[in-house]
Each structure stands twice: as C-alpha cells, then as structure tokens.
N, C-alpha and C positions, 0 to 999 in steps of 0.2 A: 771474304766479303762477297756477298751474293750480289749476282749481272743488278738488279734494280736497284740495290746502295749503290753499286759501281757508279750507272749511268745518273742517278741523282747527285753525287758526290762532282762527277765530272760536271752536267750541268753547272752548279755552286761555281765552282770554277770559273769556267767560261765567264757564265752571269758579273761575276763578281770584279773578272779582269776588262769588260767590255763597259758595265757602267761605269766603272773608276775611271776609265781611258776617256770617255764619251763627257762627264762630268769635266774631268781635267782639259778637256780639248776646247768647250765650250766657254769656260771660265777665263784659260786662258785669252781666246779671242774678243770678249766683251768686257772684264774685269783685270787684265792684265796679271793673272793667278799665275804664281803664286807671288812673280816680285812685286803687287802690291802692299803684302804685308809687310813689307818693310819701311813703307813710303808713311808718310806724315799721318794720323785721322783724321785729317779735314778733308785730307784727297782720297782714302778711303772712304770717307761718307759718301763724296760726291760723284765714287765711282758707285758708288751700292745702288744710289739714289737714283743713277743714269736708268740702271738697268736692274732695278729690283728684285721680279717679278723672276726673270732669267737666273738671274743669280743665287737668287735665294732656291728656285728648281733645282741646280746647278747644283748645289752645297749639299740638298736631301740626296739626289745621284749618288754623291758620292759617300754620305753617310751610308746609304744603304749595300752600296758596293764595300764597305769598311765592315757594317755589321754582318756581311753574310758571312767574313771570314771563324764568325764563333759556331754555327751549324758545320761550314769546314771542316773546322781542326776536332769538332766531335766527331765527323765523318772519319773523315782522314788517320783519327786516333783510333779506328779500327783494324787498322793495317796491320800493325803493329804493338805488342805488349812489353816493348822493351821500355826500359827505364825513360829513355830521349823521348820516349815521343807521347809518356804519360806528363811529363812535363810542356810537349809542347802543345797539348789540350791547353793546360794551362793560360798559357802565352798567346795563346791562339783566340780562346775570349777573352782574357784580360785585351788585349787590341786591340776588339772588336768595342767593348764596352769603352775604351776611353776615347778610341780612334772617334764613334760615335757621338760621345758627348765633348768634344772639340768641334766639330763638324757642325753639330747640328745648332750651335751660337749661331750660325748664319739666318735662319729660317724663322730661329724665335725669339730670339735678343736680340740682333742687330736690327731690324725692322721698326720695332718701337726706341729704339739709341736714334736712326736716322730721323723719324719723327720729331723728335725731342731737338735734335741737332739742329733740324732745318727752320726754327721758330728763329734761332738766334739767341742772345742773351745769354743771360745765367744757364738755362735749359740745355743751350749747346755748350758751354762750356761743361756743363755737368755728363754731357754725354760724351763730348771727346773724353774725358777719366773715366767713365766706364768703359767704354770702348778699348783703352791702352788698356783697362783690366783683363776685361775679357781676353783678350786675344794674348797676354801675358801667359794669363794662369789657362786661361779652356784651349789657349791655342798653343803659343810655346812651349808651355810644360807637359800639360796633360796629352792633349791630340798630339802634338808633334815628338817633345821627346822621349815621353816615356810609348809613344806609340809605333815611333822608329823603333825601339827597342825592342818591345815586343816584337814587334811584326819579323824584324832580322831575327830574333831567338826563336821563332816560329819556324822559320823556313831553314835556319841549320840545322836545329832539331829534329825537323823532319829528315831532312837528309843523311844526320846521322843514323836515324831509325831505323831509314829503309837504304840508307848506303845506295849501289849503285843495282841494288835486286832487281827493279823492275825498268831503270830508265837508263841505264847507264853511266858512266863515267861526265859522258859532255852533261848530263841533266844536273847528276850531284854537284859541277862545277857551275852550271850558269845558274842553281839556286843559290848558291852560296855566294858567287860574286854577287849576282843581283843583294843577296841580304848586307854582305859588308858596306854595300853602295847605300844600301838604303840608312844604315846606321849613321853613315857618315852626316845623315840629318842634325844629330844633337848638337854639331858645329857650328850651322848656319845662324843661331842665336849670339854666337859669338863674333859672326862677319869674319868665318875664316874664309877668304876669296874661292869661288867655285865651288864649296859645298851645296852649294841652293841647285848645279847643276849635275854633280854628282847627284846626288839624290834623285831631283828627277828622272836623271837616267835608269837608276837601280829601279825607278817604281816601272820604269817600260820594261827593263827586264827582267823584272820579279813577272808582269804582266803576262809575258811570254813564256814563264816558268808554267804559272798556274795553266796555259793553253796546255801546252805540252803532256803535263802533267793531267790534263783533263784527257789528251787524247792516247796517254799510255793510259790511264785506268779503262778506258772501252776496246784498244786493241791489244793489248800485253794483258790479258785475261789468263795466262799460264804464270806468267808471273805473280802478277796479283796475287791470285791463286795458294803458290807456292810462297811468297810471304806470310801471307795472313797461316797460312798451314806453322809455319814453322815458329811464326809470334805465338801458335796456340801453346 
C-alpha cells in the first residue's frame, strides 16, 4: 500500500469515527438518541418537531460517517489478499449501504410524516403508522440489525486478516471486543436489559479502533509494508 493510500485510508478513518461521535453527541443532547426510539411516535414526532432542523443535520452526520465505511473496507481491502478480508470488502459496504439507508429516514421521510402528524386527524394518525413502519423495517431491521451485523463481521474480519501484523495483540483485541459489543445490537429489539448500552459502548470502542488504526497505517509504515508484501 503506497504512503498516499496509507494517509487517505487513515484520513477515512479518523473522518468517519469523528463525524459518527460528533452526530451521536449531538443527538443525544437534543433528541434524546438513541432511547427515543423506543418511546411512543407521538413523542417521537414531538421531539423531531422541537428540533428539526438539528436533528435532521444530525442524522445526515452520521449517515455519512456510516457511508464512508464502504471507500474504507475497499481501502482497507488492500492490506491484505487473504480469504477474511475479500469477504470483509464485502461486509464492509454492504454496512455502509444499509447502515445509510436506515439513517437517512431522518432527513427525508420523517420531515414530511411530522408535517402530516402535526395537522392532526386522520393525517396524524396516518403518519404515527408510517412512522412505526419506517423505523420498524429502515430502522430495526435494515440500519440497525443487519447493520450491527455487518459492521461486527467487518471489523473481525479484518482482524483476522491482518491478525496482530501491524497493530498488535491489544489492537486485534479491542477491535474485536469493540465488534462482539457492537452485535449485541440485534438484542435491543427484543428489550434484553442493557444491550442499548452495550452497544453504545462498542460503537465508542470500535470509534477508538478505527483512531488507532488510522494512526498505525501512518506510523507502522514497515509493517504495512511488510503485510501488503506478504498478502501479494
């Protein structure tokens, strides 16, 4: 992998673990993100509606922090030509692409659902059932748990690939807790107690991974090096 993929790859990185943080920080503090999706759609509406404008920012943030992981894992998939880590291309945009279109309900279907909602009547009742839909199928199923899924097959994957070559033993271990933590997502539809915070926690230390990770591919340049040599 030549210094210029290096440092763009690492860029990717960074970008990718600083808007997702910055998005989720934000959301948090004005829309109560993530345990508002558990809470009723009338009080969902009425948080969207407080703070629209923010929120809906808020939601593209982090779509786009989700989508850059597919330029990543083509990145990334350069490392290495072992079997794990042509699959975790794979993984890696499949993620991005559903991760995405869960996400981005925010910015362009909920806006005209709260519109709707806010008339009253029929209108609103017809939009609290879209609303339960959406966030059913674009947000429990699709964005969240096939994209826990992914994203955790993405970053074992890689770790198997590149084993402990370039980052060591602590790196291969805190991407791999970070990924089991982050799986344990598919639960929180079920209301198994503390998975909503397992999770979150895995996505700060997946967060801390990709840093990491961005800053072995600009100084561990022997390693790199001597990976990508030996994947050839």
């Amino acid at each position: 992998m030549s210094r210029s993929i290096r440092l763009v790859t690492a860029a990717l990185l960074v970008l990718a673990a600083v808007l997702a943080n910055v998005g989720f920080i934000v959301l948090g503090s004005i829309f109560n993100y993530p345990q508002i999706l558990s809470k009723p759609a009338t009080e969902i509406f009425d948080g969207f509606i407080a703070n629209r404008a923010a929120i809906a920012a808020s939601f593209t943030l982090l779509a786009i922090a989700s989508g850059l992981l597919a330029p990543i894992a083509l990145l990334v998939g350069r490392l290495s030509d072992a079997r794990p880590m042509r699959y975790a291309v794979f993984a890696g945009v499949a993620a991005a692409v559903v991760q995405v279109i869960g996400l981005m309900r925010w910015p362009l279907l909920v806006p005209g659902l709260a519109d709707r909602y806010a008339t009253g009547g029929a209108a609103a009742t017809q939009a609290i059932s879209d609303l339960e839909s959406a966030n059913r199928i674009l947000g429990n199923l699709l964005g969240e748990t096939i994209g826990y899924i992914l994203t955790a097959a993405w970053t074992l994957l890689v770790v198997i690939a590149i084993g402990r070559t370039i980052g060591g033993r602590w790196f291969a271990i805190l991407g791999a807790v970070a990924a089991v933590m982050i799986a344990v997502g598919v639960l929180v539809p079920l209301k198994v107690p503390g998975t909503t915070l397992v999770n979150f926690l895995g996505y700060v230390l997946w967060s801390i991974w990709l840093i990491v990770f961005a800053i072995i591919l600009v100084r561990n340049r022997a390693g790199v090096a001597s990976l990508t040599t030996t994947a050839k």
